[in-house]
The first five atom37 places (N, CA, C, CB, O) and aatype in JSON, in Angstrom:
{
  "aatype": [20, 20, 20, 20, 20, 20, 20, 20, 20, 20, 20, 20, 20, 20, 20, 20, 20, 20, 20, 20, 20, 20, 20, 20, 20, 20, 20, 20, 20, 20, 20, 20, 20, 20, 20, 20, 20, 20, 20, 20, 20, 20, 20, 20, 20, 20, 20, 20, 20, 20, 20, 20, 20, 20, 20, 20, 20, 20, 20, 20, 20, 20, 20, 20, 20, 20, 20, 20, 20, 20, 20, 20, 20, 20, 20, 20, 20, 20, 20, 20, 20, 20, 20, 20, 20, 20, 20, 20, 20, 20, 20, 20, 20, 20],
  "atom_mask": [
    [1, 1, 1, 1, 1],
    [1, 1, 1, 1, 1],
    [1, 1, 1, 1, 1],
    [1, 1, 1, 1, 1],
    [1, 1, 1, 1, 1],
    [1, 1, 1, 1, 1],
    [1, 1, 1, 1, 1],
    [1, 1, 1, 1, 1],
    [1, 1, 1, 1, 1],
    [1, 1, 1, 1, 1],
    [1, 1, 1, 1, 1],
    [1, 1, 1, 1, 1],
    [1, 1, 1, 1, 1],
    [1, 1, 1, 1, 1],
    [1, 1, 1, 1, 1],
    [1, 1, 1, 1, 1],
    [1, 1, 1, 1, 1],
    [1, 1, 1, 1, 1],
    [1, 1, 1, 1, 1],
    [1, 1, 1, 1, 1],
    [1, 1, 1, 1, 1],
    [1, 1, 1, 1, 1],
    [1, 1, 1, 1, 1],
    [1, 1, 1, 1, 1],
    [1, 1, 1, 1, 1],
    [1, 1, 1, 1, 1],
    [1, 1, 1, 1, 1],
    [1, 1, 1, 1, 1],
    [1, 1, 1, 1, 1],
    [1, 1, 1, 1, 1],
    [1, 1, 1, 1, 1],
    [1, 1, 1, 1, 1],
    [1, 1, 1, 1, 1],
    [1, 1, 1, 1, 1],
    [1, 1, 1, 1, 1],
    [1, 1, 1, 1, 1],
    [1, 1, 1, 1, 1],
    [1, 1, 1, 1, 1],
    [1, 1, 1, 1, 1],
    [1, 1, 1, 1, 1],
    [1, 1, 1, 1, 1],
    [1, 1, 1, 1, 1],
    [1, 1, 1, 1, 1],
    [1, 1, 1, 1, 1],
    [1, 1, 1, 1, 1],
    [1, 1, 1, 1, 1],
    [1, 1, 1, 1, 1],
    [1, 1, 1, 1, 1],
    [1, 1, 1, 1, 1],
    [1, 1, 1, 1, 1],
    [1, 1, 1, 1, 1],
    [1, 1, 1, 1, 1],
    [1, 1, 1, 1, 1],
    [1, 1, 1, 1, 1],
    [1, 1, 1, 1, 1],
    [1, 1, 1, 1, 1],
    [1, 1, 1, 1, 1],
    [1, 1, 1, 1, 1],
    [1, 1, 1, 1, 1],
    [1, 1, 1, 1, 1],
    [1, 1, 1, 1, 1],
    [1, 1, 1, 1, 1],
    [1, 1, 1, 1, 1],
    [1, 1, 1, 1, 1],
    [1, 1, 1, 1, 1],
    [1, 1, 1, 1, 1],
    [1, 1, 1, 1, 1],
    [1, 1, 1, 1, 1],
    [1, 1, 1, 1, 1],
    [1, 1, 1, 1, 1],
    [1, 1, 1, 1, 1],
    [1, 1, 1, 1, 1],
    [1, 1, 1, 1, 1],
    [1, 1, 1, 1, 1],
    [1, 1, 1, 1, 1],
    [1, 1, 1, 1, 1],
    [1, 1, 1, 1, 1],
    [1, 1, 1, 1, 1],
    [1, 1, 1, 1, 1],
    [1, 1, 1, 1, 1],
    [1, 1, 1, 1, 1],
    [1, 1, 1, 1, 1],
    [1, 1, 1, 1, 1],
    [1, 1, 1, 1, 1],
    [1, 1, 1, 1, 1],
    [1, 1, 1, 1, 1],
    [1, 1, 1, 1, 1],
    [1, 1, 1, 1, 1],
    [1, 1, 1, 1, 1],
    [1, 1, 1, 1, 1],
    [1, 1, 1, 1, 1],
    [1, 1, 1, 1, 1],
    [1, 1, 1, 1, 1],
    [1, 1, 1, 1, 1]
  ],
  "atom_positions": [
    [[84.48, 129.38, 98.34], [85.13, 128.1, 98.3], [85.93, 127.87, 99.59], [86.04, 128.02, 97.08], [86.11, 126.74, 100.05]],
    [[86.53, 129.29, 100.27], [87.44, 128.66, 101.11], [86.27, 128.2, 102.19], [88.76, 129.71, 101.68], [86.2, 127.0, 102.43]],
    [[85.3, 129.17, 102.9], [84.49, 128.63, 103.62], [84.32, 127.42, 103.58], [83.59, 129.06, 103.54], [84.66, 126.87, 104.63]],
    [[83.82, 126.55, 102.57], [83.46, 125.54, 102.02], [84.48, 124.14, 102.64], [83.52, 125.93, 100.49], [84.01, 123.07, 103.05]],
    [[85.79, 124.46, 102.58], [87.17, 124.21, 103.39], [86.71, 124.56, 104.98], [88.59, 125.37, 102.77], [86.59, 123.75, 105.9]],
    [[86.56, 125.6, 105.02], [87.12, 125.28, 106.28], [85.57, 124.7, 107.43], [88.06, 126.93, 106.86], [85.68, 124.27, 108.58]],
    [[84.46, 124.84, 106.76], [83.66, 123.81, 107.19], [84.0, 122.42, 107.1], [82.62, 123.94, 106.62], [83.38, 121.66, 107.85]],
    [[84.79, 121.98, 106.41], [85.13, 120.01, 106.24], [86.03, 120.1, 107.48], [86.25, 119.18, 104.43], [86.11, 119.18, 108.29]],
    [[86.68, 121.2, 107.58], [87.71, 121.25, 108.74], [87.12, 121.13, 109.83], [88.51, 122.4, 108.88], [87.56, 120.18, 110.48]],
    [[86.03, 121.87, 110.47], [85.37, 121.8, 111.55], [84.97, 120.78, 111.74], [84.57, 122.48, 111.69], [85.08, 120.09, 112.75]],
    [[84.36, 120.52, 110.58], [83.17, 119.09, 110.81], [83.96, 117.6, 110.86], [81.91, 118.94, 109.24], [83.37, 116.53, 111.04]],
    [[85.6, 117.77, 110.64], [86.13, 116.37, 110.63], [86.19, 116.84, 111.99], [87.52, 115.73, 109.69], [85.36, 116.32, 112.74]],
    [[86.89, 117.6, 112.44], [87.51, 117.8, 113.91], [86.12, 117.62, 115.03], [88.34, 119.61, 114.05], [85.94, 116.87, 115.99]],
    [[85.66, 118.21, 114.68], [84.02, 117.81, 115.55], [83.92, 116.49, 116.09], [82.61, 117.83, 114.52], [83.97, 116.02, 117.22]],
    [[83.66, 115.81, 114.35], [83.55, 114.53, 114.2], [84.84, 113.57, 115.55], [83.87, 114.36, 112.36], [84.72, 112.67, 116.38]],
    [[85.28, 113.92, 115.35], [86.29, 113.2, 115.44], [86.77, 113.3, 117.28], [87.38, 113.8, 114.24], [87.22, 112.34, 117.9]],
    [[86.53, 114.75, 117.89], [86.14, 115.05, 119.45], [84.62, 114.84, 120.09], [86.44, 116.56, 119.68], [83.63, 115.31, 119.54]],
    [[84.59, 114.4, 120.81], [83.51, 113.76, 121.03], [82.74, 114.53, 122.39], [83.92, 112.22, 121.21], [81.81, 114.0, 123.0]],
    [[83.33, 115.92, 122.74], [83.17, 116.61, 123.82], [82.63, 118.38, 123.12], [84.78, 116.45, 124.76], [83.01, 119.13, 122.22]],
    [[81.56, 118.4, 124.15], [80.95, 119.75, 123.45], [81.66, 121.08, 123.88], [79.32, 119.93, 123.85], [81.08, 122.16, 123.75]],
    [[83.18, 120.98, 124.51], [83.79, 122.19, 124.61], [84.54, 122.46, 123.74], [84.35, 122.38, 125.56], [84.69, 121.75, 122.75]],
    [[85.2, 123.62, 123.96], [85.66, 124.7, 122.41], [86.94, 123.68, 122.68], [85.98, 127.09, 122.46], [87.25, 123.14, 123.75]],
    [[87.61, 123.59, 121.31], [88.75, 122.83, 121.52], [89.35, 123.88, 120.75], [88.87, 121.24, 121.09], [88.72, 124.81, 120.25]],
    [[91.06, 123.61, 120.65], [91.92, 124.49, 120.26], [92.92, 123.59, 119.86], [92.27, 125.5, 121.21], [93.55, 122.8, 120.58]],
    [[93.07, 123.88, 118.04], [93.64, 123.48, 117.16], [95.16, 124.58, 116.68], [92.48, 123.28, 116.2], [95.34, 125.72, 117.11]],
    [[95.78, 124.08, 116.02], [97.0, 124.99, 115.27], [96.51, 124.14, 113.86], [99.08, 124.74, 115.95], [96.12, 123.0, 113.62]],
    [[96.71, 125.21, 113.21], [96.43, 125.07, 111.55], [97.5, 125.66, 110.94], [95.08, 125.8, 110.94], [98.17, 126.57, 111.42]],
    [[97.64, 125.09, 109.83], [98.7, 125.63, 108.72], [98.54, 125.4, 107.1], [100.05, 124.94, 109.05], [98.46, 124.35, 106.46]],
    [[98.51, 126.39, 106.78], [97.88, 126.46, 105.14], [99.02, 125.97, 104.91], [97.39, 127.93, 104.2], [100.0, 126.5, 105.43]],
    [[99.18, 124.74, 103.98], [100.41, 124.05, 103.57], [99.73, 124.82, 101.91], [100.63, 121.9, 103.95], [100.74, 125.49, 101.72]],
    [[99.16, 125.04, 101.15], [98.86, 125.97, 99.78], [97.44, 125.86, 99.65], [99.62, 125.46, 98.28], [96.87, 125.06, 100.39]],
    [[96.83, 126.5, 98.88], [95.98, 127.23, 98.28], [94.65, 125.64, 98.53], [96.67, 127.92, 96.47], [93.45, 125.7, 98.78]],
    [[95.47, 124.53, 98.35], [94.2, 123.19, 98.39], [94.28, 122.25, 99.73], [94.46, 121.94, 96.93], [93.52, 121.39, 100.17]],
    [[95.57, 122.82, 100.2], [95.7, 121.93, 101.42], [95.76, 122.84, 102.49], [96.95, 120.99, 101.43], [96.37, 123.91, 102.4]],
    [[95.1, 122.45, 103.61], [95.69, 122.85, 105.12], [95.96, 121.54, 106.07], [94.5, 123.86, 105.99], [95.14, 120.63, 105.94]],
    [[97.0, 121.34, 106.99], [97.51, 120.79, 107.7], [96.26, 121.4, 109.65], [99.36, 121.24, 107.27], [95.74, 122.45, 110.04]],
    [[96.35, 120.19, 110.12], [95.62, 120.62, 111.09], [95.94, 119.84, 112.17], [94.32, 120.65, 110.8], [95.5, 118.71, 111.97]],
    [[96.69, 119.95, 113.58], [97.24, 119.68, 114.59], [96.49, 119.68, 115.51], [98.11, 120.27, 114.79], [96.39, 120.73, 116.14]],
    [[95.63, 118.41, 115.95], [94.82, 118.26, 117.73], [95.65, 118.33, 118.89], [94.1, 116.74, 118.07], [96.81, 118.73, 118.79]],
    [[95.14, 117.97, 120.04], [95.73, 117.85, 121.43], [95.69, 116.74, 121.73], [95.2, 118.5, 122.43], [96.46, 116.25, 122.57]],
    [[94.43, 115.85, 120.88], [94.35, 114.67, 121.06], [95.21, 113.33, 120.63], [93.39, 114.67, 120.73], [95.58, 112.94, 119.52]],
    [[95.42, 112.69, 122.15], [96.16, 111.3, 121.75], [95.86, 110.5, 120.45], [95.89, 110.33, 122.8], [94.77, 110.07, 120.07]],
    [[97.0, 110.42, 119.92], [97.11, 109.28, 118.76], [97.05, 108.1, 118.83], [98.05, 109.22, 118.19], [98.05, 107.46, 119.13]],
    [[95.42, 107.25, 118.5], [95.39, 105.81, 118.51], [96.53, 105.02, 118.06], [94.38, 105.42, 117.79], [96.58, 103.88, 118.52]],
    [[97.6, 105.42, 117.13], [98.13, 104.3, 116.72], [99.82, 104.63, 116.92], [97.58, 103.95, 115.17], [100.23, 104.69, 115.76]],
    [[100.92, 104.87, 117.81], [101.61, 105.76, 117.94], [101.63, 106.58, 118.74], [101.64, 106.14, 117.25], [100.64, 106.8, 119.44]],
    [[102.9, 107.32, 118.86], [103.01, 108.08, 120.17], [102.73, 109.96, 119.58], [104.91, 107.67, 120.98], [102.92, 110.16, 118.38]],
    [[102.41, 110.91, 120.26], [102.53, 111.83, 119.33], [100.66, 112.56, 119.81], [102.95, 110.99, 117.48], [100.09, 112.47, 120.9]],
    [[100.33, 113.0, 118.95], [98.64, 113.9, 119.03], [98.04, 113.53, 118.12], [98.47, 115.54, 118.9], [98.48, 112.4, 117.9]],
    [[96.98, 113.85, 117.12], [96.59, 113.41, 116.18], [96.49, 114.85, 115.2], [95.4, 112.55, 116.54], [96.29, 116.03, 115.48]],
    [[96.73, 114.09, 113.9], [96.88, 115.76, 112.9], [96.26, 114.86, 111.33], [99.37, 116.71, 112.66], [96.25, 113.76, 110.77]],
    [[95.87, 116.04, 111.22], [94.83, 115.6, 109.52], [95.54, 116.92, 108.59], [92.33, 115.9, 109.67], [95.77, 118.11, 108.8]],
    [[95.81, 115.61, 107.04], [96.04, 116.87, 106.16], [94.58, 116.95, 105.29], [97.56, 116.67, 105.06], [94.07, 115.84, 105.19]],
    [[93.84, 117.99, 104.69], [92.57, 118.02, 104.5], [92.66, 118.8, 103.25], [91.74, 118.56, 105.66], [93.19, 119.91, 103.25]],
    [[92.28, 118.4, 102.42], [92.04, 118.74, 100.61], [90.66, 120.0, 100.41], [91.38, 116.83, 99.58], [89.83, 120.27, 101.28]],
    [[90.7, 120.25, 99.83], [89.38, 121.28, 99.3], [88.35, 120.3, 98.35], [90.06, 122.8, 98.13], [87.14, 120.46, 98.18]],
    [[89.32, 119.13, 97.75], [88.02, 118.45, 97.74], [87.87, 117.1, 98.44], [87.65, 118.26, 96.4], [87.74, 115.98, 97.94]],
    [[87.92, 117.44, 99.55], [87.19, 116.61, 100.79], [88.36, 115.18, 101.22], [85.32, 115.87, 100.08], [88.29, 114.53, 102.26]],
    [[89.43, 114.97, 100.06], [90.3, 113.82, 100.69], [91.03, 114.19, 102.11], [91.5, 113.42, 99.61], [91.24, 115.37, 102.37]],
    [[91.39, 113.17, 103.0], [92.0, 113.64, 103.83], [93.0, 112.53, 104.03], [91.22, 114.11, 104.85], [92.8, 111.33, 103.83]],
    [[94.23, 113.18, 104.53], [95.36, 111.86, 105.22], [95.17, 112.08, 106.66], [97.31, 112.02, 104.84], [94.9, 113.22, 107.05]],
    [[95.29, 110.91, 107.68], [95.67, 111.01, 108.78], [97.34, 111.03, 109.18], [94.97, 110.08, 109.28], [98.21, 110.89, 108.32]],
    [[97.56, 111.17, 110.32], [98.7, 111.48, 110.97], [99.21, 111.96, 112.31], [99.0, 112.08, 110.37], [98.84, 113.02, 112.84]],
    [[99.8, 111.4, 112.66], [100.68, 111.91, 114.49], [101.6, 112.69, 114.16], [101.63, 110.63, 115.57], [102.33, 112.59, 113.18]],
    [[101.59, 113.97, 115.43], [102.2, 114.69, 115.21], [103.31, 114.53, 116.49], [101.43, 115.78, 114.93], [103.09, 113.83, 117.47]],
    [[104.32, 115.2, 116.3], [104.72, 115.54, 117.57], [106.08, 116.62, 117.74], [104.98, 114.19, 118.23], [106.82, 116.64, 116.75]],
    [[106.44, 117.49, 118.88], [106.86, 118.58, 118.94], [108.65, 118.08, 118.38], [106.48, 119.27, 120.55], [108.88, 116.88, 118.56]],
    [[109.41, 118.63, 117.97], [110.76, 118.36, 118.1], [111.72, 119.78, 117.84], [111.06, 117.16, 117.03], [112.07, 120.25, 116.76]],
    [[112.0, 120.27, 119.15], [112.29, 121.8, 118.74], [111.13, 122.52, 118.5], [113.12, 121.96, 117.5], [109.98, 122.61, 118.92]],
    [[112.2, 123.22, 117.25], [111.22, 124.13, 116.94], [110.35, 123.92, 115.65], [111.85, 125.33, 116.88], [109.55, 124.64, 115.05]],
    [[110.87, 122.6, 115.46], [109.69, 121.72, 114.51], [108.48, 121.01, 114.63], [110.12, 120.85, 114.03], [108.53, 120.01, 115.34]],
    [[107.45, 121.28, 114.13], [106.47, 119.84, 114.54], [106.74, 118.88, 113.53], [104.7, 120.04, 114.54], [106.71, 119.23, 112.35]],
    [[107.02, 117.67, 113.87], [107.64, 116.3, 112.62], [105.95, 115.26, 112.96], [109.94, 114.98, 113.44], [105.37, 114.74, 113.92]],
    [[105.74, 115.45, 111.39], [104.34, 115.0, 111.03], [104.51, 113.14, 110.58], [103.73, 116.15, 109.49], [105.05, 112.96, 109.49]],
    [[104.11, 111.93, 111.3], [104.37, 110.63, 110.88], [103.01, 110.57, 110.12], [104.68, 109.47, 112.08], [102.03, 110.49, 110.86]],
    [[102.74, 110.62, 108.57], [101.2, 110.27, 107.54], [101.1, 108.7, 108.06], [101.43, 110.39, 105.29], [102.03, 108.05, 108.53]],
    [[100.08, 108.39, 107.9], [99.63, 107.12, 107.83], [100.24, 106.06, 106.55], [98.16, 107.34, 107.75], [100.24, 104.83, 106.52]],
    [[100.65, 106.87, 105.71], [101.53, 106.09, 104.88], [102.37, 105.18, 104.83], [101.99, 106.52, 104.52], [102.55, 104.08, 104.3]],
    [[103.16, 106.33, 105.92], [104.64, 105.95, 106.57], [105.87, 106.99, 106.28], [105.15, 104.46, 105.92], [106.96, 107.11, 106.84]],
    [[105.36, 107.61, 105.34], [106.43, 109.22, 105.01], [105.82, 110.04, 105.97], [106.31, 110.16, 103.21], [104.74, 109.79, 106.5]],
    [[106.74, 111.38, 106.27], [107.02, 111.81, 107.54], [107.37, 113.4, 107.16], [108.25, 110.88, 108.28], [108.29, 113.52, 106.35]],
    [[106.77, 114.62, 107.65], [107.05, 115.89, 107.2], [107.67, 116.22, 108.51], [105.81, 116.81, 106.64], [107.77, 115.43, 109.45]],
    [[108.17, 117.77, 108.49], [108.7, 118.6, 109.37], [108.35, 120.1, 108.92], [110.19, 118.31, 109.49], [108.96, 120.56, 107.95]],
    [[107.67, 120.66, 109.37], [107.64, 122.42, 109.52], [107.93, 123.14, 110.67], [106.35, 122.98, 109.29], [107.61, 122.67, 111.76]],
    [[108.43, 124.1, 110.6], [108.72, 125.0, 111.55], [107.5, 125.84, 112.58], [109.47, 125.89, 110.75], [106.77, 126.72, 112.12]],
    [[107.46, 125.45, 113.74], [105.95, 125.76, 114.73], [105.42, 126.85, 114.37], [106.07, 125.96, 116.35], [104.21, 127.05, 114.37]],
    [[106.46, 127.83, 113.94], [105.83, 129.44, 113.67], [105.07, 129.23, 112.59], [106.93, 130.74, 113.31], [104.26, 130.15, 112.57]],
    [[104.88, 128.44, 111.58], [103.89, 128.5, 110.35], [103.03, 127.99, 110.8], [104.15, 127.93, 109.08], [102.23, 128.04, 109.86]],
    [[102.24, 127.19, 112.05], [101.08, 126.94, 112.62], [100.34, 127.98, 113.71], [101.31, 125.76, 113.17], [100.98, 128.21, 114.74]],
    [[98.91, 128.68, 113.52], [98.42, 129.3, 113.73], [97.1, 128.72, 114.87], [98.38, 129.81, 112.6], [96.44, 127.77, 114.45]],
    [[96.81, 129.18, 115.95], [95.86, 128.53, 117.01], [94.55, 128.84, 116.68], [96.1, 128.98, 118.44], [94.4, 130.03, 116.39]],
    [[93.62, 128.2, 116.64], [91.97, 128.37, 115.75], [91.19, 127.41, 117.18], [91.81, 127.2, 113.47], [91.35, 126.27, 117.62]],
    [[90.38, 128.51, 117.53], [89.22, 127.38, 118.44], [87.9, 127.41, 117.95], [88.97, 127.75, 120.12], [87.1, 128.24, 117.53]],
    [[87.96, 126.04, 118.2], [86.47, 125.33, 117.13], [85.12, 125.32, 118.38], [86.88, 123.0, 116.4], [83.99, 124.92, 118.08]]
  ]
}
């Protein structure tokens, strides 16, 4: 199952870079159904990178991220807004 995850992960991020070099993500298991996932890439709508929260069964939120300290503060497309601490994000190249 997790495989299963972390293929939707690849394949949004793929999707979504449009260049055939290895890119390099920070990920963070927010629990057992969610992972949080942090690009390099500019945010169409907002200032910030672009970051996806991604479900196990396939929903996803969008979102800008951006550094503050030693926080990354997450703006959802909603309009609510997280904060975690950088050390719980881990570097993964796709």
């Amino acid at each position: 199952m997790k495989n299963i995850f972390w293929l939707i992960i690849v394949g949004t991020l793929l999707y979504s870079i449009h260049n055939a070099e290895a890119v390099e993500v920070m990920v963070m298991q927010y629990n057992e159904q969610v992972r949080i996932v942090l690009s390099k890439e500019k945010c169409d709508k907002g200032e910030g990178f672009k970051a996806v929260a991604q479900r196990i069964d396939q929903e996803v939120m969008l979102a800008c991220w951006t550094p503050k300290g030693k926080l990354i503060h997450i703006q959802w497309e909603g309009g609510d807004f997280s904060e975690f601490d950088v050390n719980r994000f881990y570097p993964v190249e796709i």
